[in-house]
VEXDREN-2710 file (C-alpha; in Angstrom, 1 decimal):
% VEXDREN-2710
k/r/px/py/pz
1/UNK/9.3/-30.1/4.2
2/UNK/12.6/-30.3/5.4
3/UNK/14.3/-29.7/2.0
4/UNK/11.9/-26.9/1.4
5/UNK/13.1/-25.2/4.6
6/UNK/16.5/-25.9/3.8
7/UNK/16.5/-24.8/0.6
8/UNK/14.4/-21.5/1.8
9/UNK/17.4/-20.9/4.1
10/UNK/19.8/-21.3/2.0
11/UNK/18.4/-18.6/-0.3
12/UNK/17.9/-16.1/2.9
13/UNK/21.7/-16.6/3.7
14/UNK/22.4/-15.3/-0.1
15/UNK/19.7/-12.8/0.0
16/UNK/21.5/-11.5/3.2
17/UNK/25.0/-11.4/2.1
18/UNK/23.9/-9.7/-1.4
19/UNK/22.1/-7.1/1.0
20/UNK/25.5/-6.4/2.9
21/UNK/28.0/-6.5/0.0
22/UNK/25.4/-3.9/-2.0
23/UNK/25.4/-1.7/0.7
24/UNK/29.2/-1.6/1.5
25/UNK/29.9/-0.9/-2.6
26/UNK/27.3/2.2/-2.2
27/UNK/28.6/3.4/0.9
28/UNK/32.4/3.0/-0.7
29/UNK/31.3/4.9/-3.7
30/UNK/32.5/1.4/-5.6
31/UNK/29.6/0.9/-7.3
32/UNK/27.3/3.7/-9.6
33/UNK/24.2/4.4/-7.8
34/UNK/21.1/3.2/-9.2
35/UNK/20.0/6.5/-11.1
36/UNK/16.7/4.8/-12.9
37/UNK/13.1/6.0/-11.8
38/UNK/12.6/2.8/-10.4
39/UNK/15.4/2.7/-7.9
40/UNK/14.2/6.3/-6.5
41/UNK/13.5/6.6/-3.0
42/UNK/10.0/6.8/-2.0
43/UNK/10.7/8.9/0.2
44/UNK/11.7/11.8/-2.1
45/UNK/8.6/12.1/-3.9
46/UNK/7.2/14.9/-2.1
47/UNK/6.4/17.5/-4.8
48/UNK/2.6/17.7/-5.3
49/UNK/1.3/16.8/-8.2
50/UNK/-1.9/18.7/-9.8
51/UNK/-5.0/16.2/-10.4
52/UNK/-7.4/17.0/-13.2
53/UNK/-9.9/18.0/-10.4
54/UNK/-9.0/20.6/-7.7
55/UNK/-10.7/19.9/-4.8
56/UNK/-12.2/22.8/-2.6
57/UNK/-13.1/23.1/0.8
58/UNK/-16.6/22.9/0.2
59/UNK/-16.1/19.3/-1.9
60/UNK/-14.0/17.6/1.6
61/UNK/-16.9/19.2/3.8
62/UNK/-19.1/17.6/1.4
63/UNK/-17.3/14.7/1.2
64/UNK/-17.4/14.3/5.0
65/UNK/-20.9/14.6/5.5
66/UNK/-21.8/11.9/3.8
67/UNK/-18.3/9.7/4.6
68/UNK/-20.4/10.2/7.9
69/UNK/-23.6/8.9/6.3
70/UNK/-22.6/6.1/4.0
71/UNK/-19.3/4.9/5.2
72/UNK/-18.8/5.2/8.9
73/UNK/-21.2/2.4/9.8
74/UNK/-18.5/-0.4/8.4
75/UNK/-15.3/1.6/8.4
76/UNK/-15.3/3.9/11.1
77/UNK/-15.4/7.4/12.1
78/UNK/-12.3/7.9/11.4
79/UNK/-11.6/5.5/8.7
80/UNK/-9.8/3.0/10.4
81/UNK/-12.0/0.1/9.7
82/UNK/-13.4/0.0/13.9
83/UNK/-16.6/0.4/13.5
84/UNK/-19.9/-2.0/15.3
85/UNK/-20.2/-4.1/12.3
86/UNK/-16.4/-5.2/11.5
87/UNK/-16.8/-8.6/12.6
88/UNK/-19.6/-9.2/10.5
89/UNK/-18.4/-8.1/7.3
90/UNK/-15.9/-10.1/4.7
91/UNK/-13.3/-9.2/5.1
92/UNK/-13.1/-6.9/7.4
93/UNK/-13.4/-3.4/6.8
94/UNK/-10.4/-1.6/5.1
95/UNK/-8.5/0.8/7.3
96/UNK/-8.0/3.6/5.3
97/UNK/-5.8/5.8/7.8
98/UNK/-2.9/3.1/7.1
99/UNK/-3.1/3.9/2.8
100/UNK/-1.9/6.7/1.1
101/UNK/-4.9/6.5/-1.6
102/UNK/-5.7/8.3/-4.9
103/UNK/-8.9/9.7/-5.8
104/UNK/-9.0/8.1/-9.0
105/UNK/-8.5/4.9/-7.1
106/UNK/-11.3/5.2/-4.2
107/UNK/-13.5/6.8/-7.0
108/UNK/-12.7/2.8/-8.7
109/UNK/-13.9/1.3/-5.6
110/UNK/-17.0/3.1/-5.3
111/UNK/-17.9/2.6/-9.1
112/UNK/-17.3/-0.6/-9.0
113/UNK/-16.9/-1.7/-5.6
114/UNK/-14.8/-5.0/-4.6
115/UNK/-16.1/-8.1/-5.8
116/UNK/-15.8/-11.2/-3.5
117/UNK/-15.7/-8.9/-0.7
118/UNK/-18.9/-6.9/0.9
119/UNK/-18.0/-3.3/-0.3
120/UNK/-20.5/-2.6/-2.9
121/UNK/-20.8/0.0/-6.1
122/UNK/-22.8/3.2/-5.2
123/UNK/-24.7/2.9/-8.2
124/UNK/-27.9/5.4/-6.2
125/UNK/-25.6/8.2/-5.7
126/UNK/-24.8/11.3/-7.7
127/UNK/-21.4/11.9/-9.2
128/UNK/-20.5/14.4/-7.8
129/UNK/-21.1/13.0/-4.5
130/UNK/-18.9/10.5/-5.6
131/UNK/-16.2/12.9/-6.3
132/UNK/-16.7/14.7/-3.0
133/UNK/-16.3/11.5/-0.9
134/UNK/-13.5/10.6/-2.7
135/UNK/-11.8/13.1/-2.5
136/UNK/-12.6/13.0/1.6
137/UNK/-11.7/9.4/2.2
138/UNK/-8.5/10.1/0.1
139/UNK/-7.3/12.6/2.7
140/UNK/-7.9/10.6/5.5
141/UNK/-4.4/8.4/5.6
142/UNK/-1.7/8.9/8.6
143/UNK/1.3/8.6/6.9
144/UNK/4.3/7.5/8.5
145/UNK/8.2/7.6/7.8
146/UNK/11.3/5.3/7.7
147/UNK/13.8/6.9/9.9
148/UNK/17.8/7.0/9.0
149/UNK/18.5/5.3/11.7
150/UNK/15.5/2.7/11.2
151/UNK/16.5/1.8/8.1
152/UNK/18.3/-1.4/8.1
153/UNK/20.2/-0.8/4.8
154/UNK/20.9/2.1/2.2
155/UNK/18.0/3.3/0.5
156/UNK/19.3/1.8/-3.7
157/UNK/20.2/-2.0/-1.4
158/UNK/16.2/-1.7/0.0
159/UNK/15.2/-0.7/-3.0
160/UNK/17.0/-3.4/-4.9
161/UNK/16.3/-6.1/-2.0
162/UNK/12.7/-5.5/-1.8
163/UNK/12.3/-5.9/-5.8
164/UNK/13.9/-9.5/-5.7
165/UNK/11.7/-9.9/-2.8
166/UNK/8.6/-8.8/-4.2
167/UNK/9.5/-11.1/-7.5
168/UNK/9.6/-14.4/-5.6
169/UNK/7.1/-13.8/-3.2
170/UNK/4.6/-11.5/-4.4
171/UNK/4.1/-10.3/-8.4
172/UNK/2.4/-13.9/-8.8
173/UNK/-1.0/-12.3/-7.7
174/UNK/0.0/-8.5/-7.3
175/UNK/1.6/-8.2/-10.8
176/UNK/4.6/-7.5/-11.7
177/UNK/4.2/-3.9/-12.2
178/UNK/2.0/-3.6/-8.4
179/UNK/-1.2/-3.6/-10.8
180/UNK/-3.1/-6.1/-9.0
181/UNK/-3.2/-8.3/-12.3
182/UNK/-0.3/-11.2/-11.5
183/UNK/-1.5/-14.6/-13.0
184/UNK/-3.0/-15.6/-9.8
185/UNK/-4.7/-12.7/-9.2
186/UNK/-8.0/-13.9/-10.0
187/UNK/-7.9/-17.3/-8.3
188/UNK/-9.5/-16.5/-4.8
189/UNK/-11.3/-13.3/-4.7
190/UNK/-11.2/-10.4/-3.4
191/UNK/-8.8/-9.1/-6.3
192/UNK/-5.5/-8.1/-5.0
193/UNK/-5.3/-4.3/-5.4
194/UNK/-3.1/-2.2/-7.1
195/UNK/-0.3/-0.5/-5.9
196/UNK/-0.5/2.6/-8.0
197/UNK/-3.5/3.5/-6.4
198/UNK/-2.4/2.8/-3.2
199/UNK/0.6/2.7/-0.7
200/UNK/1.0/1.3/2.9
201/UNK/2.5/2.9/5.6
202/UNK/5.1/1.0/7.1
203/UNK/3.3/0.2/9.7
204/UNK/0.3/-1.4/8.0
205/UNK/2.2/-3.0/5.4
206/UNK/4.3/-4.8/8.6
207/UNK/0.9/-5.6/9.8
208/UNK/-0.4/-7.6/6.8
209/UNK/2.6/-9.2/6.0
210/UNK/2.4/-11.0/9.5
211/UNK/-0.7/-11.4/10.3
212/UNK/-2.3/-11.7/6.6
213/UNK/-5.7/-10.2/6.0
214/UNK/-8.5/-13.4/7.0
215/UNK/-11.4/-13.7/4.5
216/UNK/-8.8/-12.7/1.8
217/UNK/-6.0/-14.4/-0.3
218/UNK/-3.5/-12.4/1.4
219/UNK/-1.9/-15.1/3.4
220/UNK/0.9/-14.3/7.0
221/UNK/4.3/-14.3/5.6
222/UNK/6.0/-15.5/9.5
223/UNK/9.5/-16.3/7.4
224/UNK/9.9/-12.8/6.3
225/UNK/12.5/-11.5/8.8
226/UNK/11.9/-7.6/9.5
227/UNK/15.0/-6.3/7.7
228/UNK/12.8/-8.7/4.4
229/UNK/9.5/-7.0/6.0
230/UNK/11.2/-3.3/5.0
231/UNK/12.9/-3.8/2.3
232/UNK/9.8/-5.4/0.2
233/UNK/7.5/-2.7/1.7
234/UNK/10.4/0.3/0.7
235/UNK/9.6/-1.4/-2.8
236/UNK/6.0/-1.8/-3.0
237/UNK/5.7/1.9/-1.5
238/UNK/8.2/3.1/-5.2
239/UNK/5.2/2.0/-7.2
240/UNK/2.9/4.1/-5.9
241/UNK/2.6/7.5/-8.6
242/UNK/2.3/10.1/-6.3
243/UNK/-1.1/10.9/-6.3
244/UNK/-1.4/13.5/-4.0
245/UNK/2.1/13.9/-3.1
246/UNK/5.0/11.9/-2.3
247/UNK/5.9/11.2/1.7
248/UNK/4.1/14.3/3.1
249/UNK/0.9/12.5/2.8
250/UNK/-2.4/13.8/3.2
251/UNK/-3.9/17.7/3.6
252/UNK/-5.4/17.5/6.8
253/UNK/-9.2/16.7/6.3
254/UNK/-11.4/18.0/8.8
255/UNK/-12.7/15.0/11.2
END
């Protein structure tokens, strides 16, 4: 163990100064900025893009009422996963106000639900109840932003920091593209989910990565320093599509 912690220290010290000396060429104008659609900021992507099914008011009034009758009893009025029944339930229930979420993807989840986990499909209801609860639980996220002055480097040295993080540490069960299908994926369900269908605030993604989620694979990361916690979560949040919308987050659903 104590070559394995040396060794693991070794490579923070590295990590760290790679970190610094990226961020001093960018703010010197030494080096080109990273210009692919990878390396762009999260944070920009706030135009809105259309979805194959416009949602009315009617469908997320629809969509409430029976949020209210089917889902609330595990995950809360509110969709934060407090609800009676959380300690019974593995794992506990998601808490969808900490997600940016597509439809297409919570429509997945309700098709198929998760296996391993106790989320079932919703085989008995109509589709277009589906749709409509959906596109309610969708809207439900609290999205939350990375200040200038929180950020501990330059947005291209997070970017680039949190992809070498994600590399060593994560892609071997969430994939190397966020898809949820690394080569360990299916080792210890539930399945790892996919990133495109889903991004962390920062303050959820902070959550899980120290404490873990119990009755899951997802494992505490206590090593992680917090500028490692950002910069891998400034990543994972890049491979999310859009959805919705970018940083602006959700159209206020009526609760």
């Amino acid at each position: 163990m104590g070559a394995v912690a040396r060794k693991m220290e070794n490579e923070r010290k590295w990590f760290f100064l790679a970190l610094i000396l990226l961020g001093m060429a960018i703010f010197a104008e030494v080096a080109m900025p990273l210009r692919s659609t990878a390396a762009r900021s999260p944070e920009a992507n706030n135009e809105r893009k259309p979805s194959a099914r416009e949602i009315s008011g009617a469908d997320l009034r629809k969509g409430r009422r029976l949020f209210m009758r089917d889902c609330a009893h595990c995950h809360g009025r509110s969709g934060d996963g407090n609800s009676p029944v959380r300690q019974t339930l593995h794992p506990t229930p998601f808490d969808l106000t900490g997600f940016d979420l597509t439809d297409s993807f919570v429509l997945s989840v309700l098709h198929e639900g998760i296996p391993g986990s106790d989320m079932p499909a919703w085989h008995v209801s109509p589709e277009e109840d589906l749709h409509a609860v959906s596109a309610y639980t969708a809207r439900l996220s609290r999205p939350d932003q990375l200040s200038e002055t929180g950020r501990f480097a330059p947005p291209e040295a997070l970017q680039e920091a949190g992809r070498r993080i994600y590399a060593m540490h994560c892609a071997r069960c969430h994939g190397e593209g966020g898809s949820g299908d690394g080569k360990d994926a299916t080792r210890y369900p539930p399945n790892p989910p996919s990133f495109q269908g889903m991004r962390p605030s920062y303050a959820a993604a902070k959550r899980i990565i120290e404490k873990g989620v119990p009755g899951t694979a997802m494992a505490s990361w206590p090593l992680l320093t917090q500028p490692e916690i950002q910069a891998v979560t400034y990543y994972i949040r890049s491979l999310y599509p859009g959805g919705r919308g970018g940083s602006s987050g959700a159209t206020g659903a009526t609760r």
